[in-house]
C-alpha atoms as an extended CHARMM CRD file, in Angstrom:
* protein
*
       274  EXT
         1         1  UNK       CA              0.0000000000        0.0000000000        0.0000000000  PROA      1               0.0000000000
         2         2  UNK       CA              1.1320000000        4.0320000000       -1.0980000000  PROA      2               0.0000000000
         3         3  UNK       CA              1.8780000000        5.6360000000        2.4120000000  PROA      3               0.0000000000
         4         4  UNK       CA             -0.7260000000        8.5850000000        2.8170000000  PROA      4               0.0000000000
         5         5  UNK       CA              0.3960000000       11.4500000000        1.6990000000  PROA      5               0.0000000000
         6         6  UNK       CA             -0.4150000000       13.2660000000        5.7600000000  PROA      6               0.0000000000
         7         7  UNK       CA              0.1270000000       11.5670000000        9.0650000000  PROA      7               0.0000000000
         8         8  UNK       CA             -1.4870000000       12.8490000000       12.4400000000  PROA      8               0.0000000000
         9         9  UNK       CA              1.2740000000       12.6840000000       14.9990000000  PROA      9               0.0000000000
        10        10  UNK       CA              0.9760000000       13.6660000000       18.8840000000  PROA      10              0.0000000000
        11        11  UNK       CA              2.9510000000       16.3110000000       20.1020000000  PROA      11              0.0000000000
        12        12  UNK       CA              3.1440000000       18.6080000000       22.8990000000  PROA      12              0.0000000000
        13        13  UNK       CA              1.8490000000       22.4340000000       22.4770000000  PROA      13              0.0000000000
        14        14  UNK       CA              3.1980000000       24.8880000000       24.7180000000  PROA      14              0.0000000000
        15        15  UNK       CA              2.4230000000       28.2370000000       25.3800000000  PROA      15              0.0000000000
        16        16  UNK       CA              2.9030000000       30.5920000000       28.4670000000  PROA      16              0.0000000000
        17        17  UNK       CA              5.1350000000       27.6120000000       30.1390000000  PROA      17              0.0000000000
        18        18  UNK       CA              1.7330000000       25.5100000000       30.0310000000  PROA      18              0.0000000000
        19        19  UNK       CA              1.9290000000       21.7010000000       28.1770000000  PROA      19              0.0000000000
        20        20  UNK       CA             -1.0390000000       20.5400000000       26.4850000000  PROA      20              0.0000000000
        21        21  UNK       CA             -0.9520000000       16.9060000000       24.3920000000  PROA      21              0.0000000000
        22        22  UNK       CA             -2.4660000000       17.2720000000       20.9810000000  PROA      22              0.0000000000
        23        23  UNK       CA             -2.5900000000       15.7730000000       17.1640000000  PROA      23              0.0000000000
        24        24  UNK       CA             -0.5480000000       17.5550000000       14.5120000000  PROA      24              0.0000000000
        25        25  UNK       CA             -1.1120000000       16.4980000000       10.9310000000  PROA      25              0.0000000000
        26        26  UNK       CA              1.8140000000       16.5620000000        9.1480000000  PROA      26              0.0000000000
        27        27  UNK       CA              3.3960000000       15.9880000000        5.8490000000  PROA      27              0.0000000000
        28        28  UNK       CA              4.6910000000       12.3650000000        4.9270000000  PROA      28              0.0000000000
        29        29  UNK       CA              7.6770000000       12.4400000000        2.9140000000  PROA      29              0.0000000000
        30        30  UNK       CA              9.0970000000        9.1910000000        1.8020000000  PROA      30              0.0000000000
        31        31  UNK       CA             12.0830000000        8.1480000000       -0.6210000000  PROA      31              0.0000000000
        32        32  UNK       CA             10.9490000000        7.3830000000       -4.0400000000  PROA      32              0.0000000000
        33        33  UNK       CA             13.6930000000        5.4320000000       -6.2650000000  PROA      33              0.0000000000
        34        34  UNK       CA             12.9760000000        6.4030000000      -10.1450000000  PROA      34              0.0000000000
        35        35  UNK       CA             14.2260000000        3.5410000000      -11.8630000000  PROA      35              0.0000000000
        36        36  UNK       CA             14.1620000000        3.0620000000      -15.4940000000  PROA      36              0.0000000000
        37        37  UNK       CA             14.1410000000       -0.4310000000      -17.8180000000  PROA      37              0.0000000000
        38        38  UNK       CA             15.3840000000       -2.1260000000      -14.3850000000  PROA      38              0.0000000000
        39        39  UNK       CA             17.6130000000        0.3130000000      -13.1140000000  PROA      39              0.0000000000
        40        40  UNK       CA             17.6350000000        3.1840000000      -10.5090000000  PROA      40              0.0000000000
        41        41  UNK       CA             18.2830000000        6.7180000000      -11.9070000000  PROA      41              0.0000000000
        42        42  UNK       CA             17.6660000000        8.8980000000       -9.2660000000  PROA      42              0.0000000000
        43        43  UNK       CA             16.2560000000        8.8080000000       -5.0820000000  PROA      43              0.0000000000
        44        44  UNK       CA             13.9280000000       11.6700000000       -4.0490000000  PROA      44              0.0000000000
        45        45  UNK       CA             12.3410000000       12.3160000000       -0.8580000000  PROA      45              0.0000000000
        46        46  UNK       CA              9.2940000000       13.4840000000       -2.2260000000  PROA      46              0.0000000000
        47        47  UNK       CA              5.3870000000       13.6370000000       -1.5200000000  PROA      47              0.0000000000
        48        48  UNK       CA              3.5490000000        9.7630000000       -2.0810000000  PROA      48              0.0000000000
        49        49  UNK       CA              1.1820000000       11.5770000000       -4.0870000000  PROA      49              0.0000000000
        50        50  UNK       CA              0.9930000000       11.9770000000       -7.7690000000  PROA      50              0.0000000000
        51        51  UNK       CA              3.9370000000        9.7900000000       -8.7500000000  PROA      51              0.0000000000
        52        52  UNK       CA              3.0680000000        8.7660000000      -12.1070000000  PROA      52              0.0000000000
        53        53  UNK       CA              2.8050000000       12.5690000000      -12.8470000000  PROA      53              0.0000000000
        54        54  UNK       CA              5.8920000000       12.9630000000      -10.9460000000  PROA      54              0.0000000000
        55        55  UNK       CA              7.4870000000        9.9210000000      -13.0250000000  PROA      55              0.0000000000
        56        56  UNK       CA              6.2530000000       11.6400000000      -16.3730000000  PROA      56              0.0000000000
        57        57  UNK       CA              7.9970000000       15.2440000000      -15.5890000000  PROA      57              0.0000000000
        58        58  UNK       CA             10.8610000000       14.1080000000      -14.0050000000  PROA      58              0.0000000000
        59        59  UNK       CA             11.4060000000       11.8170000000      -17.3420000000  PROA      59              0.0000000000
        60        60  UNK       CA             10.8480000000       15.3240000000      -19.3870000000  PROA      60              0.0000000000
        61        61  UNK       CA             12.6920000000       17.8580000000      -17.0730000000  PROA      61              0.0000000000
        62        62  UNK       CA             15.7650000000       15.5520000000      -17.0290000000  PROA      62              0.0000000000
        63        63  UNK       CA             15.1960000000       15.2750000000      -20.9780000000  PROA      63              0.0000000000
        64        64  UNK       CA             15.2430000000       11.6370000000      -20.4610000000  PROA      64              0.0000000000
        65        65  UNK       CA             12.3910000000       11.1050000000      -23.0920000000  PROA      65              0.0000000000
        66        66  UNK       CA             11.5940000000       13.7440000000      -25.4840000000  PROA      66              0.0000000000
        67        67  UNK       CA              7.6660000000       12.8950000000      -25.4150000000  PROA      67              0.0000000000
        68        68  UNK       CA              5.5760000000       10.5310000000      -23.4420000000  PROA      68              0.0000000000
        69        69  UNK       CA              5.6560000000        8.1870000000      -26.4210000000  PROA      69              0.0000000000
        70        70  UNK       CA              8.9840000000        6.7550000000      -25.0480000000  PROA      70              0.0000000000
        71        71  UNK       CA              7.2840000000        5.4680000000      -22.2630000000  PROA      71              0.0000000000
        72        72  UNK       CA              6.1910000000        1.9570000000      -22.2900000000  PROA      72              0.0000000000
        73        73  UNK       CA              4.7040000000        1.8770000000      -19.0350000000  PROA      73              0.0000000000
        74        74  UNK       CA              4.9450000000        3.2690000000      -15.1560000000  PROA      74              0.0000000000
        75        75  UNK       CA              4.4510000000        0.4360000000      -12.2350000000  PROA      75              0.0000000000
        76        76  UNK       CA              4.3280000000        2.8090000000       -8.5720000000  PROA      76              0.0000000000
        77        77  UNK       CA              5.0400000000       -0.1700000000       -5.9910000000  PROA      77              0.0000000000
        78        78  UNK       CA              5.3270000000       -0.0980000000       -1.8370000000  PROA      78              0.0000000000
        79        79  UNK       CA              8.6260000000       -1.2850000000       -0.6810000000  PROA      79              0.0000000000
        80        80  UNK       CA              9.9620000000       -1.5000000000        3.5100000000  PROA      80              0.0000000000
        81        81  UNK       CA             12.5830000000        1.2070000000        2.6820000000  PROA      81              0.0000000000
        82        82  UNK       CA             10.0620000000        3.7450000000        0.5290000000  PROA      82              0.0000000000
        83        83  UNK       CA              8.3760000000        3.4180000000       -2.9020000000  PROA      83              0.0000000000
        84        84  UNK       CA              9.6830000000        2.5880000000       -6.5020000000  PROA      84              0.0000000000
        85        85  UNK       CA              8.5390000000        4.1990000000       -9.7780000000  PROA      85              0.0000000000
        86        86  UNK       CA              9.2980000000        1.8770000000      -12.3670000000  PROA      86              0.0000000000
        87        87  UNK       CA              9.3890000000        3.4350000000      -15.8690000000  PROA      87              0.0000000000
        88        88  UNK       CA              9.7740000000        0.8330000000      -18.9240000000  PROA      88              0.0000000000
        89        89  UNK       CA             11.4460000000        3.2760000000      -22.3770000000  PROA      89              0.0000000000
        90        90  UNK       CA             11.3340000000        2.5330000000      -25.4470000000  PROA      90              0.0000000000
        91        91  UNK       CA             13.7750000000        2.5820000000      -28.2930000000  PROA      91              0.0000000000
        92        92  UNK       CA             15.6610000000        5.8640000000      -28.5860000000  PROA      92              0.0000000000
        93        93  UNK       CA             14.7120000000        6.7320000000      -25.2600000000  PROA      93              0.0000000000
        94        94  UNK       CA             16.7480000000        3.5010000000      -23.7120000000  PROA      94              0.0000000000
        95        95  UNK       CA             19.7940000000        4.0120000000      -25.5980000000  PROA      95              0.0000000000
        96        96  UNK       CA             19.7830000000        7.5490000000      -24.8120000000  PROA      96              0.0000000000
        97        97  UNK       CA             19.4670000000        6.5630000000      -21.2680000000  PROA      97              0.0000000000
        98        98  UNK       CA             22.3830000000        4.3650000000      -20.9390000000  PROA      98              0.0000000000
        99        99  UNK       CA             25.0640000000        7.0630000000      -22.3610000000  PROA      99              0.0000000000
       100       100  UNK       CA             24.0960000000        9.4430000000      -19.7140000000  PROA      100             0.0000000000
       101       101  UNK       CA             26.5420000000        9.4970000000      -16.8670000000  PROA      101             0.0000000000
       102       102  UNK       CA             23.8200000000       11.2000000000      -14.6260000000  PROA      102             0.0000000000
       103       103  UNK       CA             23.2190000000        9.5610000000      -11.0740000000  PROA      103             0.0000000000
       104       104  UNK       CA             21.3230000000       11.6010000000       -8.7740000000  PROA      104             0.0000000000
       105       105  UNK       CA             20.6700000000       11.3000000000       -5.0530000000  PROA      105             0.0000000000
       106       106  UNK       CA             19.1210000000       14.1430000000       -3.0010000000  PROA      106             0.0000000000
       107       107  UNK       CA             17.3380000000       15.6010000000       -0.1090000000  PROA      107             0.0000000000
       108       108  UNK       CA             14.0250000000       17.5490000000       -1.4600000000  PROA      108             0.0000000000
       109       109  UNK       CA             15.9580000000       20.8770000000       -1.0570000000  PROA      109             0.0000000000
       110       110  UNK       CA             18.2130000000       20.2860000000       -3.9420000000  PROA      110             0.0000000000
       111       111  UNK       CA             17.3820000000       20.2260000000       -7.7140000000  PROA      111             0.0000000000
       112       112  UNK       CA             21.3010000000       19.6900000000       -8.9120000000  PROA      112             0.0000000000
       113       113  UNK       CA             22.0920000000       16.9110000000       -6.3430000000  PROA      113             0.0000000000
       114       114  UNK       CA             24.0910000000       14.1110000000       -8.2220000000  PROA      114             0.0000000000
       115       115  UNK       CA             24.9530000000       15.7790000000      -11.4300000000  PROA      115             0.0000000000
       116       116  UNK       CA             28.3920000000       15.2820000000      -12.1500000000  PROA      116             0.0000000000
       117       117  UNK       CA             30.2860000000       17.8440000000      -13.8540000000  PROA      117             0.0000000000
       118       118  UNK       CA             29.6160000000       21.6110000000      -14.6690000000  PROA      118             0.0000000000
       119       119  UNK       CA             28.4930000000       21.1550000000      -18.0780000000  PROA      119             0.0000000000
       120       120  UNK       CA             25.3820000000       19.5570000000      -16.5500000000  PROA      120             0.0000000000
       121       121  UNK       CA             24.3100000000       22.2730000000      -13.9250000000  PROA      121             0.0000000000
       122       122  UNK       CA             24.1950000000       25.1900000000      -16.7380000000  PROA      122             0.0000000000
       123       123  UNK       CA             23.0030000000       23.0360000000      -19.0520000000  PROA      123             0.0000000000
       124       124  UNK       CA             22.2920000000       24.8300000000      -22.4960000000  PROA      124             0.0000000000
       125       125  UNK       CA             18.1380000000       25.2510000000      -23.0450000000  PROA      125             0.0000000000
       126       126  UNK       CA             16.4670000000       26.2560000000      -26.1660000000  PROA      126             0.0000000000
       127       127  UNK       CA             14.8130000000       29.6700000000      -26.2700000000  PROA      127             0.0000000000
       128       128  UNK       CA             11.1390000000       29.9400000000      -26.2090000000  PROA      128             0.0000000000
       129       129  UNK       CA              9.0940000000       31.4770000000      -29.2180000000  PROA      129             0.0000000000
       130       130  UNK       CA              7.3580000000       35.1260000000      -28.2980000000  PROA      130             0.0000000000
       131       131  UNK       CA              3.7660000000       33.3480000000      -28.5230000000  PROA      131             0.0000000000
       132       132  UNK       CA              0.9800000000       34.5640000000      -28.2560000000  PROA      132             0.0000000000
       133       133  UNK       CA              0.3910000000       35.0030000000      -24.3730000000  PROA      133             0.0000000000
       134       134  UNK       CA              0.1400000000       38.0000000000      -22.8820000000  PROA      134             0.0000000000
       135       135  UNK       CA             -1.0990000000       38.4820000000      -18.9070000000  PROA      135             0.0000000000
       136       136  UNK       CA             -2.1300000000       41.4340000000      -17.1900000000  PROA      136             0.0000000000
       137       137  UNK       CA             -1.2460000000       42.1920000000      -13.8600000000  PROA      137             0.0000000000
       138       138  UNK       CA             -4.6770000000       41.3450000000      -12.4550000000  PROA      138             0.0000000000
       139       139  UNK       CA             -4.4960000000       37.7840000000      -14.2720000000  PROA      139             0.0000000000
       140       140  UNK       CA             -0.6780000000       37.6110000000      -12.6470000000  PROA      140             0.0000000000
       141       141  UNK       CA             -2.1300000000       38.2430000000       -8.8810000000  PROA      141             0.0000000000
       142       142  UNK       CA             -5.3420000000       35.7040000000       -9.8430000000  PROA      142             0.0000000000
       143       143  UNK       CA             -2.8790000000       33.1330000000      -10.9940000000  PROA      143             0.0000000000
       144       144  UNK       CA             -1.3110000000       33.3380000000       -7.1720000000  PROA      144             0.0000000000
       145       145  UNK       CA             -3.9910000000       33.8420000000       -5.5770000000  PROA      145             0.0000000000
       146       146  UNK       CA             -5.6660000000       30.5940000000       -7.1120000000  PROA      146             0.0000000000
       147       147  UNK       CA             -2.5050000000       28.1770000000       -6.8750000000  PROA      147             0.0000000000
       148       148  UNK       CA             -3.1250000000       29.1790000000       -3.1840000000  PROA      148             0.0000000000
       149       149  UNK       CA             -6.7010000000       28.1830000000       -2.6670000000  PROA      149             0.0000000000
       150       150  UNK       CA             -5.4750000000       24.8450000000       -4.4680000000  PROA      150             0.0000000000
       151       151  UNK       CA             -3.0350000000       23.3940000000       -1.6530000000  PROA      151             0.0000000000
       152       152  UNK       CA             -5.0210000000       21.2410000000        0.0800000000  PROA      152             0.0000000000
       153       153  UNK       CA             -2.1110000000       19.6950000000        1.5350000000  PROA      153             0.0000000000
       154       154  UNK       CA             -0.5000000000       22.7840000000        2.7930000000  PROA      154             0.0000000000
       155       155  UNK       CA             -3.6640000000       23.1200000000        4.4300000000  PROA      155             0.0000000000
       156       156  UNK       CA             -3.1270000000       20.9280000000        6.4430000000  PROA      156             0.0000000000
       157       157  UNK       CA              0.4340000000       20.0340000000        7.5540000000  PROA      157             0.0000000000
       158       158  UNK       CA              1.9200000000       24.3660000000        6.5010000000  PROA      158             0.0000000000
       159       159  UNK       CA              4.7180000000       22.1990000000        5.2120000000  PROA      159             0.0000000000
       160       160  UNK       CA              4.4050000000       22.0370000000        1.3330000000  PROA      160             0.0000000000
       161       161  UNK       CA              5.1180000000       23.6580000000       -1.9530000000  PROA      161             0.0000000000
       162       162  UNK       CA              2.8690000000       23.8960000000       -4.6190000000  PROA      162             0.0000000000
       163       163  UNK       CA              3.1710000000       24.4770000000       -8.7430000000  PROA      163             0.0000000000
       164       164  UNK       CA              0.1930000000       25.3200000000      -10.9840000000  PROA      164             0.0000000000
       165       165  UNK       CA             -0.7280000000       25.9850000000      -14.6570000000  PROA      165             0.0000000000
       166       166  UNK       CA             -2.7960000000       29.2230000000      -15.1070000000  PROA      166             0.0000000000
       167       167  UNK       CA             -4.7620000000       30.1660000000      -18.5110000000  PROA      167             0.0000000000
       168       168  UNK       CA             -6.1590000000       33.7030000000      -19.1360000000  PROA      168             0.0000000000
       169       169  UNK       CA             -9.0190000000       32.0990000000      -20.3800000000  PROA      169             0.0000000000
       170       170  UNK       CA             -9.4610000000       28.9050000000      -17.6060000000  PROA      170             0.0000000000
       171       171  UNK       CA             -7.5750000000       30.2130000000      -14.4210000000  PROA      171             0.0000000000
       172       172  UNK       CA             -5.6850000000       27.8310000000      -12.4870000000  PROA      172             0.0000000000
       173       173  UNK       CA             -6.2200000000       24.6690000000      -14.7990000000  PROA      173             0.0000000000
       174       174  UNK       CA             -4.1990000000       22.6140000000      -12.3990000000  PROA      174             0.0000000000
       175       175  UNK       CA             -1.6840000000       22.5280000000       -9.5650000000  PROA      175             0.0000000000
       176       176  UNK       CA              0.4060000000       19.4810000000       -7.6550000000  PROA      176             0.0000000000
       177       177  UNK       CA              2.0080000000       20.0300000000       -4.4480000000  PROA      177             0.0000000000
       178       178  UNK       CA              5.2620000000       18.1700000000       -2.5780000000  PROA      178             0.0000000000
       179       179  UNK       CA              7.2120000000       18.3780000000        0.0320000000  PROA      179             0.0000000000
       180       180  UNK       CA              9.8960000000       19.7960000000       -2.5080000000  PROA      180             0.0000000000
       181       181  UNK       CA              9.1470000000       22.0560000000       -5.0610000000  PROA      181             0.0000000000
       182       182  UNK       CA             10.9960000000       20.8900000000       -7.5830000000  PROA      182             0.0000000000
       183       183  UNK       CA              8.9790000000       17.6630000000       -7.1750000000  PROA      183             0.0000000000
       184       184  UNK       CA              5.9090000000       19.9780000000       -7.4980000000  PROA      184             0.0000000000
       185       185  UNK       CA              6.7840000000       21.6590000000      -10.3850000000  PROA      185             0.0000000000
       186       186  UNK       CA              8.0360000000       17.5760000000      -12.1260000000  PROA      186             0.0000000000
       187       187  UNK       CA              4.3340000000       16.3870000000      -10.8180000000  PROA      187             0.0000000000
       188       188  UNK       CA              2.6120000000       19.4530000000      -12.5660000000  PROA      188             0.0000000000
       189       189  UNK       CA              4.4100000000       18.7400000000      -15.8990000000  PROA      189             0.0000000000
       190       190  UNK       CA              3.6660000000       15.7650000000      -15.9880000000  PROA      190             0.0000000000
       191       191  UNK       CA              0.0850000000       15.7280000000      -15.3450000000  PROA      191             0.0000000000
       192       192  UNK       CA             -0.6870000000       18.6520000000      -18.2510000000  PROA      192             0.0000000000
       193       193  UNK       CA              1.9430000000       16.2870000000      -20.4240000000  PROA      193             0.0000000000
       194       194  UNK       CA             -0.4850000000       13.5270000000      -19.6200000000  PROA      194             0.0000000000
       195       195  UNK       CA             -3.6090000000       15.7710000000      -19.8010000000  PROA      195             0.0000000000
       196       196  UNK       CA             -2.2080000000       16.9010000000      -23.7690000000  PROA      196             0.0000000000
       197       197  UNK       CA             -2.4080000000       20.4310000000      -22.2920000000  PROA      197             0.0000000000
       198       198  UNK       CA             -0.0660000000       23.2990000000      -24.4520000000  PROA      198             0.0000000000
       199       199  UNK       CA              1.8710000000       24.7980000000      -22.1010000000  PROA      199             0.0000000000
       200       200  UNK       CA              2.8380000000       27.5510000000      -24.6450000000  PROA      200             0.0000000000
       201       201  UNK       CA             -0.6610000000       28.8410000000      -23.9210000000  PROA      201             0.0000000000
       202       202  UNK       CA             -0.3560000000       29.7630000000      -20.0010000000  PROA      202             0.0000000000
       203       203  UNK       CA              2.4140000000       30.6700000000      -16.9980000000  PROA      203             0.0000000000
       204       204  UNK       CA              3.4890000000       28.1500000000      -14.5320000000  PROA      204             0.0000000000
       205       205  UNK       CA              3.1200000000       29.4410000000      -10.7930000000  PROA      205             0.0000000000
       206       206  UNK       CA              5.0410000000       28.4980000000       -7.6440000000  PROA      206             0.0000000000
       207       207  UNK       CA              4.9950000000       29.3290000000       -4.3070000000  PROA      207             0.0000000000
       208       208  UNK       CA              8.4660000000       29.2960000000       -4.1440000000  PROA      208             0.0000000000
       209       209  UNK       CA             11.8280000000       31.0670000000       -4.7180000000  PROA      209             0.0000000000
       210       210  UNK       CA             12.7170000000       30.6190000000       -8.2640000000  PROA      210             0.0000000000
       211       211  UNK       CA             16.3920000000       29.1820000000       -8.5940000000  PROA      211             0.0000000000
       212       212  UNK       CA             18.4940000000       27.8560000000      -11.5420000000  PROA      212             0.0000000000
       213       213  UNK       CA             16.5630000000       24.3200000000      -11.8720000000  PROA      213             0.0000000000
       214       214  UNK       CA             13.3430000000       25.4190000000      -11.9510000000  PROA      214             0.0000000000
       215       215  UNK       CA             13.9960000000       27.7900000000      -14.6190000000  PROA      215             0.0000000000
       216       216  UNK       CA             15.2060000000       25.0330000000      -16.7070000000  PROA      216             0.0000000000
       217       217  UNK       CA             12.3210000000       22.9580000000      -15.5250000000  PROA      217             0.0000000000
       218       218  UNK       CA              9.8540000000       25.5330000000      -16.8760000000  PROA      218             0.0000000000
       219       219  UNK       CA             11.8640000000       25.9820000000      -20.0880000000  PROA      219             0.0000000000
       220       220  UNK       CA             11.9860000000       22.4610000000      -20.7650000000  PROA      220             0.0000000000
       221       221  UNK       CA              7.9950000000       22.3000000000      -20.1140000000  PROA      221             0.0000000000
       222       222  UNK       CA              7.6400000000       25.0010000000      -23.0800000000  PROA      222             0.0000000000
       223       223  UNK       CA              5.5900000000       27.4500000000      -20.3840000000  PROA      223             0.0000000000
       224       224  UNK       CA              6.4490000000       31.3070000000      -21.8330000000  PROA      224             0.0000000000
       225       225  UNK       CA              6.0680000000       32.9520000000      -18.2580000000  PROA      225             0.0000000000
       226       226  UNK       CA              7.2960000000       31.8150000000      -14.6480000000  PROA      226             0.0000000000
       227       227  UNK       CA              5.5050000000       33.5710000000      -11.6100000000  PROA      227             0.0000000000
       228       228  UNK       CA              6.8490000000       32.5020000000       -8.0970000000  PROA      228             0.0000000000
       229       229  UNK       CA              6.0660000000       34.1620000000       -4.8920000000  PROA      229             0.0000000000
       230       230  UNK       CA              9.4220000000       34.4800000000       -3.9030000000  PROA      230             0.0000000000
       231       231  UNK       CA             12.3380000000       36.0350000000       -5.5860000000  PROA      231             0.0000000000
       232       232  UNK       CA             14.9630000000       34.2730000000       -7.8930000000  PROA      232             0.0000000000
       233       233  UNK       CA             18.3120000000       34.3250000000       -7.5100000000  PROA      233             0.0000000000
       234       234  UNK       CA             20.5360000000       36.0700000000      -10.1540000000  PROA      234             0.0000000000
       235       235  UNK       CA             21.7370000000       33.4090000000      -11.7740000000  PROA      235             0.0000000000
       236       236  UNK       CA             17.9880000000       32.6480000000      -13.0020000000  PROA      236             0.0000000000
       237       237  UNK       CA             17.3970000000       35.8620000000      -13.9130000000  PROA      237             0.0000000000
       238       238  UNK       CA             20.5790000000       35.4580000000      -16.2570000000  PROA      238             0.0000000000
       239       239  UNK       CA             18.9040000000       32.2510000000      -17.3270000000  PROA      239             0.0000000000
       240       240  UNK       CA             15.6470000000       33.2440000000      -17.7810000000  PROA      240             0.0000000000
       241       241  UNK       CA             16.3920000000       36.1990000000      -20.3250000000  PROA      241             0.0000000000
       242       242  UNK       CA             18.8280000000       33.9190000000      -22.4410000000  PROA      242             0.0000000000
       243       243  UNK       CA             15.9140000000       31.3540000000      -23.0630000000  PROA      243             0.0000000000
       244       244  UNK       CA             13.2230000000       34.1980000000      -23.5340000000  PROA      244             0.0000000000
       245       245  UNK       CA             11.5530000000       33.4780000000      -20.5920000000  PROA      245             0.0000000000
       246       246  UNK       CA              9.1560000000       35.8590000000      -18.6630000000  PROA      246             0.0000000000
       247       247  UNK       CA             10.2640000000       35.9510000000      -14.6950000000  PROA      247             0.0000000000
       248       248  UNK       CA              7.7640000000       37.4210000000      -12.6730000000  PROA      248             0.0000000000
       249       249  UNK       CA              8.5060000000       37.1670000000       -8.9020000000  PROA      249             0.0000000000
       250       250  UNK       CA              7.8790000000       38.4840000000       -5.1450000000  PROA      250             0.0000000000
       251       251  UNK       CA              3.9320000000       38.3200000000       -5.9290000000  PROA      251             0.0000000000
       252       252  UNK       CA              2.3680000000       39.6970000000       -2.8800000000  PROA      252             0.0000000000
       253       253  UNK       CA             -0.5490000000       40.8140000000       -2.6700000000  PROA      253             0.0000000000
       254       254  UNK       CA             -1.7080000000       43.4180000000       -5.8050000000  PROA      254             0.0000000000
       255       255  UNK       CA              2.5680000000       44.2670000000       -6.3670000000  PROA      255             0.0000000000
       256       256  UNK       CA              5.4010000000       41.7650000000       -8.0300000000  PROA      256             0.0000000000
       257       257  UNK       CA              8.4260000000       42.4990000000       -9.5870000000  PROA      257             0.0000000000
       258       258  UNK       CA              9.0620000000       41.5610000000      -13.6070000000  PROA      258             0.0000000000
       259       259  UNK       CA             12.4930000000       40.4100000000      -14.0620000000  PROA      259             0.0000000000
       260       260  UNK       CA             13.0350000000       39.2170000000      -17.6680000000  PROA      260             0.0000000000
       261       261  UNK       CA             11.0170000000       40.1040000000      -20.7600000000  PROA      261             0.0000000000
       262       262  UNK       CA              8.4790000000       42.2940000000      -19.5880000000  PROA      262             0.0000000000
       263       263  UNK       CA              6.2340000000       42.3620000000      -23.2120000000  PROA      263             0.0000000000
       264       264  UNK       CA              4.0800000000       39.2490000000      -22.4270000000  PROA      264             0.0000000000
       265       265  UNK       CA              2.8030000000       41.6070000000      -19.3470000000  PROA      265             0.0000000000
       266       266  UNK       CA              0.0530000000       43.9550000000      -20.1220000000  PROA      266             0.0000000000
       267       267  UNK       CA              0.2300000000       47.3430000000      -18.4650000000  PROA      267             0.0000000000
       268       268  UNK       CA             -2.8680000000       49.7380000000      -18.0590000000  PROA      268             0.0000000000
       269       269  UNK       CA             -2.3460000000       52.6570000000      -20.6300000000  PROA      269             0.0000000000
       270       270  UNK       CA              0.4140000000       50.5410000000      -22.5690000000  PROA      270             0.0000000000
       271       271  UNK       CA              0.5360000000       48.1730000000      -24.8550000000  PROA      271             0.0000000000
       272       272  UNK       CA              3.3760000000       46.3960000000      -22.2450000000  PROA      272             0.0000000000
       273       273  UNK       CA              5.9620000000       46.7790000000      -19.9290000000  PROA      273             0.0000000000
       274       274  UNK       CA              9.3820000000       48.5060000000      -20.5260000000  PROA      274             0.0000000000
């Protein structure tokens, strides 16, 4: 059986020096081995929720398969140490496999973990068309405000991250949440890769601090325009602009900051920003 994706565990609350027992749901985080044609390609400690989703984006973030047509089939399977994705490729998709040297073995904080020489951390990623999209500032506070009234989980256990696809024309179409968000953000792909959504037509939305992985990660998805709640670090912003990728960050509130390629935002008065 697929551990729950919450626990309730006692604890002891304290306040003003006074003890008092009570049940604290929490967030169940568990090590799930990705393993592909028989062998193990990478151990996350991830949420035991979504994981053929997460099995699907992972697959496409790590441009392990180029479409989900190189995947034969997913088995998810309980095991005494954690839980095993087993993903079955197909022909190119195996042979590209096997001349990767990539082995990766992390703690949910860390999207690089494993990777073995620089070439693979600043990987080179294709630069996405100008499209069509265009948001307006309203639509870019909506889109937060909506990935927000979709965590469930966080809900309950204030202890997970959550990614979502937002539309102009739909809203929040979908969201996936994890203990780490880069597991979010590999669950959400994969699901709107399952679902045949075009990702060229909306903005991915996190509620977290936008580093160099997840702006390959939302590259690699083909989403034009990345809003996080917290702010990127350099290095992504650098990223961003070379793959022509709107950055939008720090949304609070009605405010947020634009850091790369300000014309998919509409501005009131203006035909865009900048």
């Amino acid at each position: 059986m697929i551990a729950p994706a919450h626990l309730a565990v006692p604890a002891q609350d304290m306040t003003d020096g006074a003890a008092q027992g009570i049940s604290r749901t929490l967030a169940e985080e568990v090590a799930v081995a990705l393993s592909y044609n028989g062998s193990t390609q990478a151990v996350m400690m991830a949420s035991p929720a979504d994981l053929e989703d997460f099995a699907c984006g992972f697959s496409l973030s790590e441009q392990i398969i180029t479409g989900l047509g190189e995947i034969e089939s997913i088995t998810v399977s309980a095991h005494p140490d954690g839980i095993e994705a087993q993903i079955w490729l197909a022909e190119p998709a195996q042979a590209r496999l096997a001349a990767r040297r990539r082995m990766m073995a992390g703690p949910v904080g860390c999207g690089l973990c494993g990777i073995d020489s620089l070439e693979q951390a600043v990987r080179a990623l294709p630069v996405l068309p100008a499209g069509s999209l265009r948001l307006t500032p309203t639509q870019i506070c909506a889109a937060m405000r909506g990935l927000r009234a979709a965590q469930a989980l966080h809900d309950l256990t204030r202890a997970t991250h959550a990614a979502g696809f937002f539309t102009p024309d739909a809203g929040l179409m979908a969201a996936r949440e994890d203990v780490g968000r880069h597991n979010a953000l590999d669950k959400l792909t994969g699901a709107l890769a399952r679902a045949g959504v075009d990702t060229a037509t909306g903005a991915l939305v996190l509620t977290s601090r936008v580093s160099v992985d997840m702006v390959q990660k939302a590259v690699l998805a083909g989403a034009p325009v990345l809003i996080a709640a917290s702010a990127p670090t350099a290095h992504a912003v650098r990223l961003a602009q070379g793959a022509g990728l709107t950055l939008v960050a720090g949304v609070r509130g009605d405010g947020f900051q634009v850091f790369t390629h300000p014309e998919r935002i509409i501005m009131k008065g203006a035909g865009h920003v900048g």
